[in-house]
PDB file of N, CA, C, O and CB in Angstrom:
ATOM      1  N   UNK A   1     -23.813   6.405   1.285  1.00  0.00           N
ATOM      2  CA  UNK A   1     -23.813   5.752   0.001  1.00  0.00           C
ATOM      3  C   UNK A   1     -25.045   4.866  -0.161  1.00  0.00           C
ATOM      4  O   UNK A   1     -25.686   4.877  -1.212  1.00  0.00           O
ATOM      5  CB  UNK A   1     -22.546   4.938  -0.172  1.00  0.00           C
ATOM      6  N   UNK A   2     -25.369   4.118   0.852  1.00  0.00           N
ATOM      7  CA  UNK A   2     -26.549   3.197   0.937  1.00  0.00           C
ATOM      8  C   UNK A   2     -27.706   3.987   0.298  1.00  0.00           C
ATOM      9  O   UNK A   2     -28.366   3.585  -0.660  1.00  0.00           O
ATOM     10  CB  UNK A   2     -26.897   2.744   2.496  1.00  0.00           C
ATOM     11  N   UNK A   3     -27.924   5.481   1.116  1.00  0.00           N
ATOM     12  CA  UNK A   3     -29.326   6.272   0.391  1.00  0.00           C
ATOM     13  C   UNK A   3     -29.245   6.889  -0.776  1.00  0.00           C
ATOM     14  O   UNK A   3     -30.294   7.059  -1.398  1.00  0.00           O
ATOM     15  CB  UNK A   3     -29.889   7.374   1.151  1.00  0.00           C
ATOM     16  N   UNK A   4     -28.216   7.275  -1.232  1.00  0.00           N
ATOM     17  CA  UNK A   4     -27.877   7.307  -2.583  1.00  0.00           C
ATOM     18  C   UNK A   4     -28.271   6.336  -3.124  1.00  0.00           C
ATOM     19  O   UNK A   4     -29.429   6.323  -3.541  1.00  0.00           O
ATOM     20  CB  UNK A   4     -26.699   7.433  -2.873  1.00  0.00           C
ATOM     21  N   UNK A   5     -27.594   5.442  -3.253  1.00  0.00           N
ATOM     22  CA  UNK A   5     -28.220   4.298  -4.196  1.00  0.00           C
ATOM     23  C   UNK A   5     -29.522   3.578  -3.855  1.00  0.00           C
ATOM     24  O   UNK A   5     -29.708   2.572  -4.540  1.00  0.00           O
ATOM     25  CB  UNK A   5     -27.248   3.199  -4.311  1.00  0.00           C
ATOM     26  N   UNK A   6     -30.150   3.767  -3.256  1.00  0.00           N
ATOM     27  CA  UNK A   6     -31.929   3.823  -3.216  1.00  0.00           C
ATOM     28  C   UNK A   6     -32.287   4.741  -3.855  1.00  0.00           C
ATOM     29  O   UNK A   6     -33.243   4.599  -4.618  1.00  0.00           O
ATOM     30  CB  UNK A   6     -32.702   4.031  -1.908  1.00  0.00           C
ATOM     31  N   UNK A   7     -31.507   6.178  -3.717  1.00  0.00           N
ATOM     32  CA  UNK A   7     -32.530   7.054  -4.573  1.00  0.00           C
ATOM     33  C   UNK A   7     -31.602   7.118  -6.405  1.00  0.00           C
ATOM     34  O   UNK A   7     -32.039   7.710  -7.393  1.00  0.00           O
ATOM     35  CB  UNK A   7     -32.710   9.073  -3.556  1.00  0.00           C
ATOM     36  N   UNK A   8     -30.752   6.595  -6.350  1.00  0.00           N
ATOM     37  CA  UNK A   8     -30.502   6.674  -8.080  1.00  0.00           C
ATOM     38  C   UNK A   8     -30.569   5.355  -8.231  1.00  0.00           C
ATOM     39  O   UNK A   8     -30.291   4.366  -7.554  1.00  0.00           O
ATOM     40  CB  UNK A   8     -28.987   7.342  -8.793  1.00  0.00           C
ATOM     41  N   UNK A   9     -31.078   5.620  -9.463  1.00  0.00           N
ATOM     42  CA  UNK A   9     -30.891   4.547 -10.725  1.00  0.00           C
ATOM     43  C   UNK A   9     -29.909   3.804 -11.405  1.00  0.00           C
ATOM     44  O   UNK A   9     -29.302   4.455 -12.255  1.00  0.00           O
ATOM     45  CB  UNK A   9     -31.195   4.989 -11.608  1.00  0.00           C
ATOM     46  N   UNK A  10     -29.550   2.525 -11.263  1.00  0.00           N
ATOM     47  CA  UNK A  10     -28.681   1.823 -11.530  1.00  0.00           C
ATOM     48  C   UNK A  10     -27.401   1.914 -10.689  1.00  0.00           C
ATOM     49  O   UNK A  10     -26.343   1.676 -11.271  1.00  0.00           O
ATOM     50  CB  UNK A  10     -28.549   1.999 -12.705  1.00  0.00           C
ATOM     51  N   UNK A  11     -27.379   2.195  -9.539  1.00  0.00           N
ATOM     52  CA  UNK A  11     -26.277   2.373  -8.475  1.00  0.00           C
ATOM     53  C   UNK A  11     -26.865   1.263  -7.372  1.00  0.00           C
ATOM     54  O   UNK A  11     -27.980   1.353  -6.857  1.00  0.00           O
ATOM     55  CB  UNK A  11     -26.134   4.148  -7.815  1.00  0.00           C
ATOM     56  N   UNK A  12     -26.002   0.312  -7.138  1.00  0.00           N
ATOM     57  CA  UNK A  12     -26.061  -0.137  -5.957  1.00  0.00           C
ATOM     58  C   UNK A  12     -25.392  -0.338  -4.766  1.00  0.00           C
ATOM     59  O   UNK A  12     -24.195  -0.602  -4.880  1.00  0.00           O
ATOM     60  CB  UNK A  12     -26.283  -0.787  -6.112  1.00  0.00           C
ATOM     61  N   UNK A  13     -25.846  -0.281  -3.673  1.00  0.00           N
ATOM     62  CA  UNK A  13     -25.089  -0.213  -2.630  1.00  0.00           C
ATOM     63  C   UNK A  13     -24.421  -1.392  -2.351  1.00  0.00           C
ATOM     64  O   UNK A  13     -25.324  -2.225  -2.425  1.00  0.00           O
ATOM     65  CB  UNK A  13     -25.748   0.181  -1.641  1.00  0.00           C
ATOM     66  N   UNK A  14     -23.311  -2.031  -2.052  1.00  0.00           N
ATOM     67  CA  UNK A  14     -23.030  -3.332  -1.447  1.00  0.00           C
ATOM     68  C   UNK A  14     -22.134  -3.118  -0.284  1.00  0.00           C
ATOM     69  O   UNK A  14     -21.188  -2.331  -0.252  1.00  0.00           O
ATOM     70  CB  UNK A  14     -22.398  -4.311  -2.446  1.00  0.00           C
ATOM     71  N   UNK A  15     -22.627  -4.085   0.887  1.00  0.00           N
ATOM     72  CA  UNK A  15     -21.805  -3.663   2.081  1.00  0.00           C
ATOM     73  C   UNK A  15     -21.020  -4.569   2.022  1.00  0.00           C
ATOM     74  O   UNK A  15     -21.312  -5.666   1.545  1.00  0.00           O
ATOM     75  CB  UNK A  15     -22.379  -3.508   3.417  1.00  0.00           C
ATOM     76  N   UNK A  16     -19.667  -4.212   2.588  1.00  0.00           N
ATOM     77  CA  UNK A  16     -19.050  -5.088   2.775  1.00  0.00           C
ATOM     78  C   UNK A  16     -17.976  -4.373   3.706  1.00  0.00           C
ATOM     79  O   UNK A  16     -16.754  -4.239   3.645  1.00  0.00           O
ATOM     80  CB  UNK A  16     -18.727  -5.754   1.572  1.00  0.00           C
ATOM     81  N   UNK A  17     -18.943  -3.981   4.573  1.00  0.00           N
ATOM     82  CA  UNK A  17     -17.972  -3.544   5.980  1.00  0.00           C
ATOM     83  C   UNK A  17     -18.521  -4.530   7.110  1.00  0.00           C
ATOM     84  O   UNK A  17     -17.754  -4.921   7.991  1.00  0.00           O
ATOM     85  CB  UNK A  17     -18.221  -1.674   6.585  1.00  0.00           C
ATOM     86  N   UNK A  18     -19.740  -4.893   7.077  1.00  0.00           N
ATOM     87  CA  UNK A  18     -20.295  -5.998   8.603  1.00  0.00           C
ATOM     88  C   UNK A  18     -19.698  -7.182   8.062  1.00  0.00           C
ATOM     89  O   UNK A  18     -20.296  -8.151   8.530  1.00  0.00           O
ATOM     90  CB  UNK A  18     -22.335  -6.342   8.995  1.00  0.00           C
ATOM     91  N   UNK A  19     -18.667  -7.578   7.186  1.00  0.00           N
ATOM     92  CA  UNK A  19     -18.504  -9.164   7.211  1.00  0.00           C
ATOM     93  C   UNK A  19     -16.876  -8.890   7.738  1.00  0.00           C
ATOM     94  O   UNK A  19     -16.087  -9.775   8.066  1.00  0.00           O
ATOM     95  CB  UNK A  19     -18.800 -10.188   5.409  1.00  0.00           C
ATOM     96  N   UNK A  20     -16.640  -7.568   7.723  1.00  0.00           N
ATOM     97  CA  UNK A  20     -15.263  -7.597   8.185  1.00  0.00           C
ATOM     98  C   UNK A  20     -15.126  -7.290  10.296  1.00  0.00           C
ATOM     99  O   UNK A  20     -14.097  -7.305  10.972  1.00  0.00           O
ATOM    100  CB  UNK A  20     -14.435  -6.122   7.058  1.00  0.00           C
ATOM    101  N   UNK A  21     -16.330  -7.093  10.687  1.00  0.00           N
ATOM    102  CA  UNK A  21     -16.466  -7.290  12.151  1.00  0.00           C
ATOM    103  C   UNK A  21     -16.430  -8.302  12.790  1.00  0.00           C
ATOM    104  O   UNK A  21     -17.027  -9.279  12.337  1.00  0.00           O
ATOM    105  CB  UNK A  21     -17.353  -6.936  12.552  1.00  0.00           C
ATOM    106  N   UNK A  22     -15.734  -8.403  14.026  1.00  0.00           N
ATOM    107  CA  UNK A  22     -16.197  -9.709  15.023  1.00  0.00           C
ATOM    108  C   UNK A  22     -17.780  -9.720  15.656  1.00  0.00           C
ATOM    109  O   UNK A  22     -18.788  -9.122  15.277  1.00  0.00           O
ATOM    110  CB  UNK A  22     -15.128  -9.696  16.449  1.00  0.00           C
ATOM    111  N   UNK A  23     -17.630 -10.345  16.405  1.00  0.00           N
ATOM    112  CA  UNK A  23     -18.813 -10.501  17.247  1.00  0.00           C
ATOM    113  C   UNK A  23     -18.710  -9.242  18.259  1.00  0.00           C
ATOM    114  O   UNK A  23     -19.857  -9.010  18.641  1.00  0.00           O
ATOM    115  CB  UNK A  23     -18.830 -12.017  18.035  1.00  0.00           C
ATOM    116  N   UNK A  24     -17.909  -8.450  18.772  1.00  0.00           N
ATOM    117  CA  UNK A  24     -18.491  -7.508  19.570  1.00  0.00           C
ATOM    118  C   UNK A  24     -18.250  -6.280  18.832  1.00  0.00           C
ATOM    119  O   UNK A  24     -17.827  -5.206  19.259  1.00  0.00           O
ATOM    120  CB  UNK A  24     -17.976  -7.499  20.970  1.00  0.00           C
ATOM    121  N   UNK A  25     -18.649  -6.675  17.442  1.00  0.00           N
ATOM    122  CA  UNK A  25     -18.554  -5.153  16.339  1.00  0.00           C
ATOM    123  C   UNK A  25     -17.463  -4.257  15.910  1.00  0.00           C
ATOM    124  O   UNK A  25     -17.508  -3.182  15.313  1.00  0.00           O
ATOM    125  CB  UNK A  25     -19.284  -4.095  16.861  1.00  0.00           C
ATOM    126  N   UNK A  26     -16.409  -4.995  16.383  1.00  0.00           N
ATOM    127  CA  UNK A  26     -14.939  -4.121  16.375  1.00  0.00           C
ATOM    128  C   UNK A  26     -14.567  -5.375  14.681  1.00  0.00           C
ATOM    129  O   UNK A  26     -14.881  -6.499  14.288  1.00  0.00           O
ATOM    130  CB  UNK A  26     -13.437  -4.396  18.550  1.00  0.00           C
ATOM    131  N   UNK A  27     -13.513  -3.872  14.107  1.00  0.00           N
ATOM    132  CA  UNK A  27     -12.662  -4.542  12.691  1.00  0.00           C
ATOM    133  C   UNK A  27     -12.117  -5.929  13.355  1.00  0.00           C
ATOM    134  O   UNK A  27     -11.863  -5.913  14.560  1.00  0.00           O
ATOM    135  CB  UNK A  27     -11.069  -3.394  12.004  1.00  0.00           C
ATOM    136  N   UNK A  28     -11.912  -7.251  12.529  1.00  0.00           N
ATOM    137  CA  UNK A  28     -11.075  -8.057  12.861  1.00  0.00           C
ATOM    138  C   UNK A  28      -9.950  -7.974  12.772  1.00  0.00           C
ATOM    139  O   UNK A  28      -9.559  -7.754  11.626  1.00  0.00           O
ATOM    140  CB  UNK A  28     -11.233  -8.819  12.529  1.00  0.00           C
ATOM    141  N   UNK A  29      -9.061  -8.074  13.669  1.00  0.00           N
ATOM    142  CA  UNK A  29      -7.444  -7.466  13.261  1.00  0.00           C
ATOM    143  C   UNK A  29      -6.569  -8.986  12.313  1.00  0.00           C
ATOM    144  O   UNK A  29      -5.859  -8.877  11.313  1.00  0.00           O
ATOM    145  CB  UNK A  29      -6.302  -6.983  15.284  1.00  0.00           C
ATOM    146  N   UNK A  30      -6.831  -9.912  12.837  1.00  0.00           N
ATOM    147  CA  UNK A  30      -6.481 -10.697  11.695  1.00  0.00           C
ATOM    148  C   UNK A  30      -6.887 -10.588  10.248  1.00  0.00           C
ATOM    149  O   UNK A  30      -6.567 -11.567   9.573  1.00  0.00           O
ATOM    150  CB  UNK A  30      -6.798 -11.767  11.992  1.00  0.00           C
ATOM    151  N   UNK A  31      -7.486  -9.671   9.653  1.00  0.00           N
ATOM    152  CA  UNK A  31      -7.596  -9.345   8.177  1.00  0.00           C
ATOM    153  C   UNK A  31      -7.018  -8.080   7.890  1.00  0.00           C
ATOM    154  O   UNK A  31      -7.392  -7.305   7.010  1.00  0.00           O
ATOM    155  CB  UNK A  31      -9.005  -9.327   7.685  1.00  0.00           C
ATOM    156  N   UNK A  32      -6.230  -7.945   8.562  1.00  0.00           N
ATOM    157  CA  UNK A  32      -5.170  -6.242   8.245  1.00  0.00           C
ATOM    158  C   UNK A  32      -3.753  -6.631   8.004  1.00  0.00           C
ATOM    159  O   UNK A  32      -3.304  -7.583   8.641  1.00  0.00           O
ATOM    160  CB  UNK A  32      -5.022  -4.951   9.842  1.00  0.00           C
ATOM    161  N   UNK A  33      -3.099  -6.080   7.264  1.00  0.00           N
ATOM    162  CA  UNK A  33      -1.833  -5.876   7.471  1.00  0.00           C
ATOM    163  C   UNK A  33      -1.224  -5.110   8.730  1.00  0.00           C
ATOM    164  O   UNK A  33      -1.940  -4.303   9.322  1.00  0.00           O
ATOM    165  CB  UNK A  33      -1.501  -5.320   6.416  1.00  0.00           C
ATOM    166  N   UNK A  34       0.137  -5.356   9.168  1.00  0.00           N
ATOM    167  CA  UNK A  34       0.943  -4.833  10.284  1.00  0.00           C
ATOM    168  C   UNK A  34      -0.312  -3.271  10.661  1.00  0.00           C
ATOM    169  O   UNK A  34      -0.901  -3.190  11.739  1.00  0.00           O
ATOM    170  CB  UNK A  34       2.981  -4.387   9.599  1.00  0.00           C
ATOM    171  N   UNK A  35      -0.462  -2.301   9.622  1.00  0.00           N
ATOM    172  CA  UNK A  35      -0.772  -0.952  10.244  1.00  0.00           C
ATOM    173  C   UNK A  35      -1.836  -0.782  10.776  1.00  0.00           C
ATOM    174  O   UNK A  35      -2.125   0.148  11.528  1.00  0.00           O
ATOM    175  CB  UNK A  35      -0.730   0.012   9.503  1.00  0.00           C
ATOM    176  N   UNK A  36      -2.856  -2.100  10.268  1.00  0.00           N
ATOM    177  CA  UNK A  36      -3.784  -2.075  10.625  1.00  0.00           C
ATOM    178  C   UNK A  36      -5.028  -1.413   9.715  1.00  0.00           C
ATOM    179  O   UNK A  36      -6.250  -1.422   9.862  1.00  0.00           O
ATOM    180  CB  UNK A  36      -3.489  -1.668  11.659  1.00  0.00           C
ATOM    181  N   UNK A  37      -4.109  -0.817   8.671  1.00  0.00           N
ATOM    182  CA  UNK A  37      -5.578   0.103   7.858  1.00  0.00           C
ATOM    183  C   UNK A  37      -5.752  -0.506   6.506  1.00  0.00           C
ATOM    184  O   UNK A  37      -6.624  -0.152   5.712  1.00  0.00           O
ATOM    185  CB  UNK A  37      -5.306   2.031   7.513  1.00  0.00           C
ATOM    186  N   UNK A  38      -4.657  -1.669   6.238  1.00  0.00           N
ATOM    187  CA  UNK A  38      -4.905  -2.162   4.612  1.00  0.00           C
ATOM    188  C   UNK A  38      -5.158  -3.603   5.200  1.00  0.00           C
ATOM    189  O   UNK A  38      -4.646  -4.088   6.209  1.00  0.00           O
ATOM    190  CB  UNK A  38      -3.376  -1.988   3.235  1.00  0.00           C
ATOM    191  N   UNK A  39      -6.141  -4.219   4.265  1.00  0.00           N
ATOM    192  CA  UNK A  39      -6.510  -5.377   4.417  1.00  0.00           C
ATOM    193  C   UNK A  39      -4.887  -6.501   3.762  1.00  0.00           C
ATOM    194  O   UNK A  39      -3.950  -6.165   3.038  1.00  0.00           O
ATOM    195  CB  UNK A  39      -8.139  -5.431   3.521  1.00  0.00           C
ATOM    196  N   UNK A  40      -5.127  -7.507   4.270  1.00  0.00           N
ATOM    197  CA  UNK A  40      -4.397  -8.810   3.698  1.00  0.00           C
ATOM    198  C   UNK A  40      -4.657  -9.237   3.200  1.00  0.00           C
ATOM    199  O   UNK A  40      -5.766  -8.797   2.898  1.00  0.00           O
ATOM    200  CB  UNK A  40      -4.078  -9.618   4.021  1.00  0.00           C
ATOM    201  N   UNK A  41      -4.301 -10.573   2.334  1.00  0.00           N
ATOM    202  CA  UNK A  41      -5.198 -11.233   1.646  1.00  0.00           C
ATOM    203  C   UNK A  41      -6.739 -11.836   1.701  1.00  0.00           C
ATOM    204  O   UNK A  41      -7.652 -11.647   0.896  1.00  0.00           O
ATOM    205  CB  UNK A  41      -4.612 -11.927   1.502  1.00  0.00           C
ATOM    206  N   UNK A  42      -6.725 -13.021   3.522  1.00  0.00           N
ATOM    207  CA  UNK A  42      -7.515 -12.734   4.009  1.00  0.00           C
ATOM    208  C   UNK A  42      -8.713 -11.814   4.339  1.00  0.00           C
ATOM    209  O   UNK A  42      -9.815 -12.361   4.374  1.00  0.00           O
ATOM    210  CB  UNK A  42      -7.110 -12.880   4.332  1.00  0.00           C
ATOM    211  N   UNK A  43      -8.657 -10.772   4.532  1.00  0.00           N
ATOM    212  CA  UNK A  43      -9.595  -9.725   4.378  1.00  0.00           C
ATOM    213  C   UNK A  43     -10.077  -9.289   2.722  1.00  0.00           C
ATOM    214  O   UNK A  43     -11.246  -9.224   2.340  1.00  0.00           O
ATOM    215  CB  UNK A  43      -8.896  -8.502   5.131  1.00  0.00           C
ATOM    216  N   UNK A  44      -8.950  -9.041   1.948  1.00  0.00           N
ATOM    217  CA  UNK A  44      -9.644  -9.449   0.171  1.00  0.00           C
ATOM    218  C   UNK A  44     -10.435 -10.189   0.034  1.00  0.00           C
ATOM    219  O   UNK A  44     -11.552  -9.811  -0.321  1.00  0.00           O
ATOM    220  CB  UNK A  44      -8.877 -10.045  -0.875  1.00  0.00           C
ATOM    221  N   UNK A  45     -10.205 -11.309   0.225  1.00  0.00           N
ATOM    222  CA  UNK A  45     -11.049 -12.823  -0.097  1.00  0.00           C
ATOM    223  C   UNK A  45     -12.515 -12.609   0.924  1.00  0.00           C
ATOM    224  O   UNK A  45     -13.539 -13.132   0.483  1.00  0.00           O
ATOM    225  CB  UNK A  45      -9.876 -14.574   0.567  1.00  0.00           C
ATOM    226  N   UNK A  46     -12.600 -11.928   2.130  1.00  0.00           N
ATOM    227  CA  UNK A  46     -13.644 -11.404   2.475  1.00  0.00           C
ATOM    228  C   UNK A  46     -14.603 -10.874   1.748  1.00  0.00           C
ATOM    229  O   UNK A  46     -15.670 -11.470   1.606  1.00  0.00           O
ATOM    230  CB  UNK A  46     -13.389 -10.758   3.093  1.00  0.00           C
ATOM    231  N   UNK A  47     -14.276  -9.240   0.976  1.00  0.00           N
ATOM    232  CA  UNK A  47     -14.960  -8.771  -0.077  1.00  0.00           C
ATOM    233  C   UNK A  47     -15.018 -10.059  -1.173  1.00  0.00           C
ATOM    234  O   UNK A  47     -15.909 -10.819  -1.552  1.00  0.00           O
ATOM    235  CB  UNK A  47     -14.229  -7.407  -0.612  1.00  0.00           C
ATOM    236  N   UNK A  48     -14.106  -9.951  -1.364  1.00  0.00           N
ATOM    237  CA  UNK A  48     -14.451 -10.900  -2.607  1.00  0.00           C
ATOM    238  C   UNK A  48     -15.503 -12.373  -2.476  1.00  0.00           C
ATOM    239  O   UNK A  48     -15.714 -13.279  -3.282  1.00  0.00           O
ATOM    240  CB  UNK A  48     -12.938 -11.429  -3.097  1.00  0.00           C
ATOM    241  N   UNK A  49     -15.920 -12.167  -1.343  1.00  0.00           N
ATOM    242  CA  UNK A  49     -16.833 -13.715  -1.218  1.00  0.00           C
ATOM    243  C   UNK A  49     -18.349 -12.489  -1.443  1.00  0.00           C
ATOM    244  O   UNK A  49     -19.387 -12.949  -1.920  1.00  0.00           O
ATOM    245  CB  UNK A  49     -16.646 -15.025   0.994  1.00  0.00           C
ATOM    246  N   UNK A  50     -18.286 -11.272  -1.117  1.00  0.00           N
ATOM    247  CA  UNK A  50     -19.289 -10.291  -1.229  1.00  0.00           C
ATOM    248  C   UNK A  50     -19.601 -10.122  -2.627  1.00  0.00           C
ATOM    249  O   UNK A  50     -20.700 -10.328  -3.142  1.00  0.00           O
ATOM    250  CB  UNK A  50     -18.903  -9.027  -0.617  1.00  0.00           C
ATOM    251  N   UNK A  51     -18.421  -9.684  -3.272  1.00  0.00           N
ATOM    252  CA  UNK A  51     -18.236  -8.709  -4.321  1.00  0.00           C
ATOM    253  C   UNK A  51     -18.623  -9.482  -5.558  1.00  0.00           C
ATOM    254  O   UNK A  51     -19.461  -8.956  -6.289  1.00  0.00           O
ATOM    255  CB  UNK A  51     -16.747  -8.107  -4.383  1.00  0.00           C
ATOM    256  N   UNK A  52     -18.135 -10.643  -5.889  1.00  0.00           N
ATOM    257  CA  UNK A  52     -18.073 -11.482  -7.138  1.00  0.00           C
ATOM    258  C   UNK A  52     -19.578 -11.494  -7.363  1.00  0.00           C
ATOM    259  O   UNK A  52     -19.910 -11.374  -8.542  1.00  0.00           O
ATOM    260  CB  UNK A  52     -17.326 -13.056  -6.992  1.00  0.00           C
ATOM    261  N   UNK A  53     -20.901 -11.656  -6.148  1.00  0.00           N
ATOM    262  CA  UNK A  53     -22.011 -11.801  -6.586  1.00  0.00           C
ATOM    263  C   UNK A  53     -22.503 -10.676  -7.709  1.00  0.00           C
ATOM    264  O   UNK A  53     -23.334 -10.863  -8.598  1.00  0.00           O
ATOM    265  CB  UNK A  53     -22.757 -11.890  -5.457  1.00  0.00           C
ATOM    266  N   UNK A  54     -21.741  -9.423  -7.417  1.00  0.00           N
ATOM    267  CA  UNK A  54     -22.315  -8.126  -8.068  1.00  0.00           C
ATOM    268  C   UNK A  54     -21.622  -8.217  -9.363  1.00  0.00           C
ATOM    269  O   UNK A  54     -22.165  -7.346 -10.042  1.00  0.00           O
ATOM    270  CB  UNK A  54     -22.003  -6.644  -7.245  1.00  0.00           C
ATOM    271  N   UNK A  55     -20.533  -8.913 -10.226  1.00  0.00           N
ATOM    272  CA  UNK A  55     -20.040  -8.872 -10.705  1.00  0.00           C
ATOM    273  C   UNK A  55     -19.786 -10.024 -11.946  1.00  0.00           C
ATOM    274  O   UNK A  55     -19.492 -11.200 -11.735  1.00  0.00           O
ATOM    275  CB  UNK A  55     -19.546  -8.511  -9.971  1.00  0.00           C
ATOM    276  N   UNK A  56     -19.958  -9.446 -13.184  1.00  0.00           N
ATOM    277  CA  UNK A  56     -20.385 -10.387 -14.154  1.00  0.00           C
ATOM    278  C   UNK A  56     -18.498 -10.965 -14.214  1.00  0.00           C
ATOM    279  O   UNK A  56     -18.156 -11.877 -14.966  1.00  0.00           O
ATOM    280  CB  UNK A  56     -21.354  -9.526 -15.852  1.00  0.00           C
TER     281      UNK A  56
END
């Protein structure tokens, strides 16, 4: 997705998978729910400290 949106126009990439890692690069499990694959609130408010910049 990242080179995609370098090569089109008006698409941008925003990451917001490295703010959800620890320090030895693994998901943080405190921002998941029980299964482990849906975020919690915690982990929302993650993106969302990302996301709001892109967003009028």
């Amino acid at each position: 997705m990242k080179v995609y949106s370098e090569r089109t126009e008006n698409v941008t990439y925003i990451n917001i998978w490295d703010i959800t890692l620890n320090k030895s690069g693994k998901p943080m499990p405190e921002i998941f729910i029980q299964d482990m694959l849906h975020y919690n609130e915690k982990g929302y408010d993650l993106w969302y400290s990302v996301l709001k910049n892109y967003i009028p």
